[in-house]
C-alpha positions as CSV (number, residue, x, y, z in Angstrom):
1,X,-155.1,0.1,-37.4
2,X,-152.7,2.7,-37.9
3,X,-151.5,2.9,-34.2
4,X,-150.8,-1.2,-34.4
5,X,-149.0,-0.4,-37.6
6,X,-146.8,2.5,-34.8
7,X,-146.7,-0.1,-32.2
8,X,-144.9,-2.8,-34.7
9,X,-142.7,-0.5,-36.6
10,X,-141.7,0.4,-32.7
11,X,-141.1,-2.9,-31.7
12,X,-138.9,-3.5,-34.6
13,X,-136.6,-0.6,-33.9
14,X,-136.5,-0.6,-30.6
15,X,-133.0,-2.5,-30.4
16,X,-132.0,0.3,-32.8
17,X,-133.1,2.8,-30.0
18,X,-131.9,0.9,-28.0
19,X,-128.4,0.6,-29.3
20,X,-128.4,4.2,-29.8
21,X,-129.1,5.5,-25.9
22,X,-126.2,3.4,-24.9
23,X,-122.4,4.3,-24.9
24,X,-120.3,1.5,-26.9
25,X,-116.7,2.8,-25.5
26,X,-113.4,1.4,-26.8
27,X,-110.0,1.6,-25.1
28,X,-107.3,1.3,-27.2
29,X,-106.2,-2.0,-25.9
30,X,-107.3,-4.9,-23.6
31,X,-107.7,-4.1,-20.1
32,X,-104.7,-2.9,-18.5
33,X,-104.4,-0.4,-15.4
34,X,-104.2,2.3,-18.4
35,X,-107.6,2.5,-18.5
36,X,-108.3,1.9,-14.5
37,X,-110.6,5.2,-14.4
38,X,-112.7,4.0,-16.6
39,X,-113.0,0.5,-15.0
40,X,-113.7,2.1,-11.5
41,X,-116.8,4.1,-13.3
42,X,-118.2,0.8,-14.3
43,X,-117.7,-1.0,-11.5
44,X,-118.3,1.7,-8.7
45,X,-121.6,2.8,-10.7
46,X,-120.5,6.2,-11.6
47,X,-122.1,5.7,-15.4
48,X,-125.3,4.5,-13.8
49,X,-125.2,7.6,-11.6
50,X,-125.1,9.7,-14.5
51,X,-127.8,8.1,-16.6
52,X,-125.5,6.1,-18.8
53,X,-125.0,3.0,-20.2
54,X,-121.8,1.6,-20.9
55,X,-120.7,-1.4,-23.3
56,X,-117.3,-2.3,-22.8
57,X,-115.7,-3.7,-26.5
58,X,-111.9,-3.7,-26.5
59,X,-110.2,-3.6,-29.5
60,X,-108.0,-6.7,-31.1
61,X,-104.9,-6.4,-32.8
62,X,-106.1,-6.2,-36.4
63,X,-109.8,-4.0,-35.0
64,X,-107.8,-1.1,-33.8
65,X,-110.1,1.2,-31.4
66,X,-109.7,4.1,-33.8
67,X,-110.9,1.7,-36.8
68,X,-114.3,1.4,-34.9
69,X,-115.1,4.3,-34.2
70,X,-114.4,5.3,-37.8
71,X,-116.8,2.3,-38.8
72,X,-119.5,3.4,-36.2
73,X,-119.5,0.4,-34.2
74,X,-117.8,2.4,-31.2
75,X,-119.2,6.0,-30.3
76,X,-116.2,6.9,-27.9
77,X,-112.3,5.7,-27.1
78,X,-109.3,6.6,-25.9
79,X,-106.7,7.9,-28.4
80,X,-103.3,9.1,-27.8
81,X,-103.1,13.1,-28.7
82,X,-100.2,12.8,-31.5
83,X,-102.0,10.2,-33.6
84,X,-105.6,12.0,-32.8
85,X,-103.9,15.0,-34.3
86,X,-103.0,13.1,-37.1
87,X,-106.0,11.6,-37.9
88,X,-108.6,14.6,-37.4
89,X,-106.5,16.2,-39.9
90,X,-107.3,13.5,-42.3
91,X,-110.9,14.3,-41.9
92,X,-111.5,11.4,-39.1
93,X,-114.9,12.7,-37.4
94,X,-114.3,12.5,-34.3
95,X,-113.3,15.2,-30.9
96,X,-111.9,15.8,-28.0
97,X,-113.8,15.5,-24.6
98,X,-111.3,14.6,-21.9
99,X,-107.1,14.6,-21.5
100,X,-105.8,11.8,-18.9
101,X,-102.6,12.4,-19.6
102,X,-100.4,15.2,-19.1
103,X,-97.1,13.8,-19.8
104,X,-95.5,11.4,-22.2
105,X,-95.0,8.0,-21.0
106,X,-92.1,6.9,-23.5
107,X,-88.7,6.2,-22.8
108,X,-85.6,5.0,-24.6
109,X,-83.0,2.4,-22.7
110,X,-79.9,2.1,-23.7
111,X,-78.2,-1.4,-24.1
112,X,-74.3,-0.3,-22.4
113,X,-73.3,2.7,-20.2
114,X,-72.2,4.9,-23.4
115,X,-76.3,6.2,-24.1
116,X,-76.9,8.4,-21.7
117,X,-78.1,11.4,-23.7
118,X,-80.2,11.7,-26.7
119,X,-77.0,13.3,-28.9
120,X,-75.5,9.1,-27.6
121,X,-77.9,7.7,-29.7
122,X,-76.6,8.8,-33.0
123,X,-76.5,6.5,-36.0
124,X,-77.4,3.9,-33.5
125,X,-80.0,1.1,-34.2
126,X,-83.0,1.5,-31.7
127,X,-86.0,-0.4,-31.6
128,X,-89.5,1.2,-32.5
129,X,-93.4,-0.1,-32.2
130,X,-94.6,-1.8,-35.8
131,X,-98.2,-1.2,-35.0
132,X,-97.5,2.5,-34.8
133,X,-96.9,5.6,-31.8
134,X,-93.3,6.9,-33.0
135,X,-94.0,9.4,-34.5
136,X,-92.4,11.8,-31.7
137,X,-89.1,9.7,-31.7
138,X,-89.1,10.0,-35.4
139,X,-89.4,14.0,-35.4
140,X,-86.4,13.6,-32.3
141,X,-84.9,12.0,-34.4
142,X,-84.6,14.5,-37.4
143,X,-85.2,17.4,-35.3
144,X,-81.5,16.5,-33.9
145,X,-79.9,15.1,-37.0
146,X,-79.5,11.8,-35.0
147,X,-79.6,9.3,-38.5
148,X,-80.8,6.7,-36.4
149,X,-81.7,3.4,-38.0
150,X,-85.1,2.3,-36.5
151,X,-85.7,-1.6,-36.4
152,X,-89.4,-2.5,-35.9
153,X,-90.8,-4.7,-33.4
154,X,-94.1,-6.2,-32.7
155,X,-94.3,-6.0,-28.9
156,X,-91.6,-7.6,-26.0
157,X,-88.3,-6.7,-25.7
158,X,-86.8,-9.7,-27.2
159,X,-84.5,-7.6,-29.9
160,X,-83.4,-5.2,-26.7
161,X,-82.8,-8.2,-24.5
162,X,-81.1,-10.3,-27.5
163,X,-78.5,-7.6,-28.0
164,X,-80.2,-7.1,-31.5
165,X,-80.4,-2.9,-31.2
166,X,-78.3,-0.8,-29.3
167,X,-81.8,0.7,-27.7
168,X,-85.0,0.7,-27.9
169,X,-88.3,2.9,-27.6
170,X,-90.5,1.7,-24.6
171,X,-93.3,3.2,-22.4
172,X,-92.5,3.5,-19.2
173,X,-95.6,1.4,-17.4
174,X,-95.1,-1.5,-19.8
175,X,-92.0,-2.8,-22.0
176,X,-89.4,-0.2,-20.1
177,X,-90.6,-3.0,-16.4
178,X,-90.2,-5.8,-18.9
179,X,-86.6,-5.1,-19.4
180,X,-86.0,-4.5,-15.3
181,X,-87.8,-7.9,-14.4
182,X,-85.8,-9.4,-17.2
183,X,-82.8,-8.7,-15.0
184,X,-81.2,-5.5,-17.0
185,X,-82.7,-2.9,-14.4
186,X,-79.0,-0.7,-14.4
187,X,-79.7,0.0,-17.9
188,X,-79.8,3.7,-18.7
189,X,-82.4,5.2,-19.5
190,X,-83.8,8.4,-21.8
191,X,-87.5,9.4,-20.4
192,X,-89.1,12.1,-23.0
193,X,-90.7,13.7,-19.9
194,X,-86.8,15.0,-19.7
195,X,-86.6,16.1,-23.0
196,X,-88.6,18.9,-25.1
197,X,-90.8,16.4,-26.8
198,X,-92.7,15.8,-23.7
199,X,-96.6,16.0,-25.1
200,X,-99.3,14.7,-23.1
201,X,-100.1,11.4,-24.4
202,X,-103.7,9.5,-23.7
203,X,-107.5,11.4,-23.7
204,X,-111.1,10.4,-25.0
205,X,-112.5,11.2,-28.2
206,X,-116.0,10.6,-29.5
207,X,-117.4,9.8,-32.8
208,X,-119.3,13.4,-34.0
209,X,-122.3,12.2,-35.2
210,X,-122.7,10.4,-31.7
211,X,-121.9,13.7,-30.2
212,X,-123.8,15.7,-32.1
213,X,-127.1,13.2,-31.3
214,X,-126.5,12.8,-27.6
215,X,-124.6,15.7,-26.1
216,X,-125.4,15.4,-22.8
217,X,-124.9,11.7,-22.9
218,X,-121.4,12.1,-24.1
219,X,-121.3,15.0,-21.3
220,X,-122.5,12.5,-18.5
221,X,-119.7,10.0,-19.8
222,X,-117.1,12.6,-19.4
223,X,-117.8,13.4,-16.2
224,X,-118.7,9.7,-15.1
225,X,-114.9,8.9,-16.2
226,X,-113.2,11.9,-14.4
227,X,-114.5,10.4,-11.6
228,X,-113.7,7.3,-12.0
229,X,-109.6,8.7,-12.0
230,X,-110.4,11.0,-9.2
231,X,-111.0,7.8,-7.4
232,X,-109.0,5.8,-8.9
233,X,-106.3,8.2,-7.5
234,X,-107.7,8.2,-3.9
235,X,-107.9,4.3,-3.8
236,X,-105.1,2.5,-6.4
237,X,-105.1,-0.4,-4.3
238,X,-108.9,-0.9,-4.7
239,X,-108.4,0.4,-8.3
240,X,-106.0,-2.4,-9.0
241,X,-108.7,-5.0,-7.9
242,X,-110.9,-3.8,-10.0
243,X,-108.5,-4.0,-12.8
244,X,-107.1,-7.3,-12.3
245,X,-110.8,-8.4,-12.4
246,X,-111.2,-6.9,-16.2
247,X,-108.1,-8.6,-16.9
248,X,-109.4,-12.3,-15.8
249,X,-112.5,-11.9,-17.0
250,X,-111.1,-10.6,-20.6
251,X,-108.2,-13.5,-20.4
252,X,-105.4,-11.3,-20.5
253,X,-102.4,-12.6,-19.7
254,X,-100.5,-10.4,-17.0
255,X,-100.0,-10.3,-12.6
256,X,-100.7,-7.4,-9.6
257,X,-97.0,-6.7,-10.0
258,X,-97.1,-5.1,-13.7
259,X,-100.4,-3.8,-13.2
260,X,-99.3,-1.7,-10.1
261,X,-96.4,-0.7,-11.7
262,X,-98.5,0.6,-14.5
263,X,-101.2,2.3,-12.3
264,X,-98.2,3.8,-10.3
265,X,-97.0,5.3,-13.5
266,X,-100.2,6.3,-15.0
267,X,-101.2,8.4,-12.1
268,X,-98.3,10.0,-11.9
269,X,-98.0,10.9,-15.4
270,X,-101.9,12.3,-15.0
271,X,-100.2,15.4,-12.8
272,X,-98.3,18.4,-14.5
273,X,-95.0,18.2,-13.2
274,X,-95.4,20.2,-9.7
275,X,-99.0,19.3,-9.2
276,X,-100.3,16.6,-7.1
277,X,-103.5,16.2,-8.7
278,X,-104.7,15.8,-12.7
279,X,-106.3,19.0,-14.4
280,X,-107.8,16.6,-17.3
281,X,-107.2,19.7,-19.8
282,X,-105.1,20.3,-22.7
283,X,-103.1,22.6,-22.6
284,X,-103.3,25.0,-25.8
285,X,-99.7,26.2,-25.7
286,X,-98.3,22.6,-25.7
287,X,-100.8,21.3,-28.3
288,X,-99.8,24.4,-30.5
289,X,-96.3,23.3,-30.0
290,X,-97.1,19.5,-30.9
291,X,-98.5,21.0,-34.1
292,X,-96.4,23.0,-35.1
293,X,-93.5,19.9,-35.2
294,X,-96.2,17.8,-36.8
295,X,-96.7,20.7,-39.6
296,X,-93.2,20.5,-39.5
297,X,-92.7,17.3,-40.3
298,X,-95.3,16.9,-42.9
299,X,-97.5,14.4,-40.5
300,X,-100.1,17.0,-40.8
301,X,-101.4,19.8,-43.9
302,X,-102.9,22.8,-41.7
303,X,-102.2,24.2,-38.3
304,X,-104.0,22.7,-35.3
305,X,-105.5,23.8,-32.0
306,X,-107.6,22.9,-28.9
307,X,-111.0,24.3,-30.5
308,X,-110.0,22.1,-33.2
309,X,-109.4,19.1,-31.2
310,X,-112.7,20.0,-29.7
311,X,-114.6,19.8,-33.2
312,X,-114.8,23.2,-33.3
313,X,-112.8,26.3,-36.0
314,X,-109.2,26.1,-36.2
């Protein structure tokens, strides 16, 4: 009797168990060659290799990917580094596991010939994300006593386009090809990757209780989705198959031309300047420097550091 009572009470948690042994990943948006790496490790079968399974759940506008994971209904997404600073220092449980990115994607285009230089930008009106991700333009910003007036958008580039701002924050593998296509491609342009508030930008982070439960699951994810880039940089025409078929099969409303462009830039911005190949590593010196102008700034209360990041001591 009590072994059919076992089996039962087995049967009904199994889908528990279930759910538990498998990886529900967020990115932080819909798919996009941003996350091509990881679309290569699903599709090439470098999860199933390791002895993982992977659920795929993107994120919506109002179910951010940092909101599930906080809510347990993701164990791992990508984050970018500033705003995963941020929010492990407001006691989000969550780590560090990989860095993609090594260099900051954002950019600021000017509107006429006369914004060439950050200093150009002062008491100007520039455009900046609603949903989020200035916080670095905002520290430029006071850090160089610009007094700029920030007008918020949603997403597009109607404002810039419209004549609305006389700049505006973009990345460069999205809005920044919007404005080109959109026939303003002379437009000059600011790229933080020339400026001292270059900070890497995009890396994974994993709930901790899932981590702490499943270590070597989390381990075999990592290392499924570094190979998934590594490939991803040896084959981006392939890659960009494979990501156009997330994109159809999710309904997401873009074309091969803005999707190479983006894998072209994400790639690229993978590699430390002067290397050719991605360390996915932070480096401690330039998260101590992010820090410190986060500290600074009052975005966070104590100091911060890679062992930090990495759920360990300060």
């Amino acid at each position: 009797m009590r072994n059919v009572i076992l089996s039962i009470i087995g049967f009904l948690l199994f889908p528990y168990i279930v759910h538990a042994q498998r990886i529900v990943f967020t990115p932080q948006w819909t798919p996009q060659s941003q996350f091509a790496g990881y679309y290569v490790a699903q599709e090439k079968g470098f999860y199933k290799d390791a002895g993982v399974e992977v659920d795929f759940q993107h994120p919506s506008a109002s179910y951010s990917a940092l909101n599930r994971l906080m809510e347990g209904s993701s164990d791992i997404i990508t984050q970018q580094l500033t705003q995963a600073i941020i929010g492990i220092d407001r006691g989000i449980p969550m780590a560090h596991v990989l860095q993609t990115s090594q260099r900051n994607a954002m950019v600021l285009v000017g509107r006429s010939d006369s914004i060439r230089t950050i200093k150009d930008l002062k008491k100007k009106k520039v455009g900046v994300w609603k949903a989020g991700f200035g916080e670095l333009a905002y520290i430029m910003n006071a850090e160089e006593h610009l007094g700029i007036k920030w007008i918020p958008f949603l997403e597009g580039t109607n404002l810039f386009i419209s004549g609305a701002i006389d700049a505006t924050l973009a990345m460069s593998y999205n809005e920044y090809l919007q404005i080109k296509v959109s026939g303003h491609e002379d437009k000059p342009v600011i790229r933080f990757t020339e400026t001292e508030y270059d900070f890497p930008e995009d890396g994974l982070y994993v709930s901790a209780e899932f981590s702490k439960r499943y270590p070597e699951k989390v381990q075999a994810f990592v290392e499924a989705s570094r190979r998934g880039w590594e490939w991803a940089h040896e084959h981006p025409e392939e890659t960009l198959n494979i990501v156009m078929k997330w994109a159809e099969k999710e309904h997401v409303h873009t074309n091969r031309i803005h999707q190479r462009w983006m894998l072209e830039e994400i790639l690229r911005l993978q590699c430390a300047e002067g290397e050719e190949k991605p360390s996915f590593q932070l480096d401690a010196d330039m998260v101590k420097r992010l820090g410190d102008l986060l500290l600074k700034h009052h975005y966070i209360q104590d100091p911060v550091s890679v062992e930090k990041l990495k759920g360990g001591k300060p």
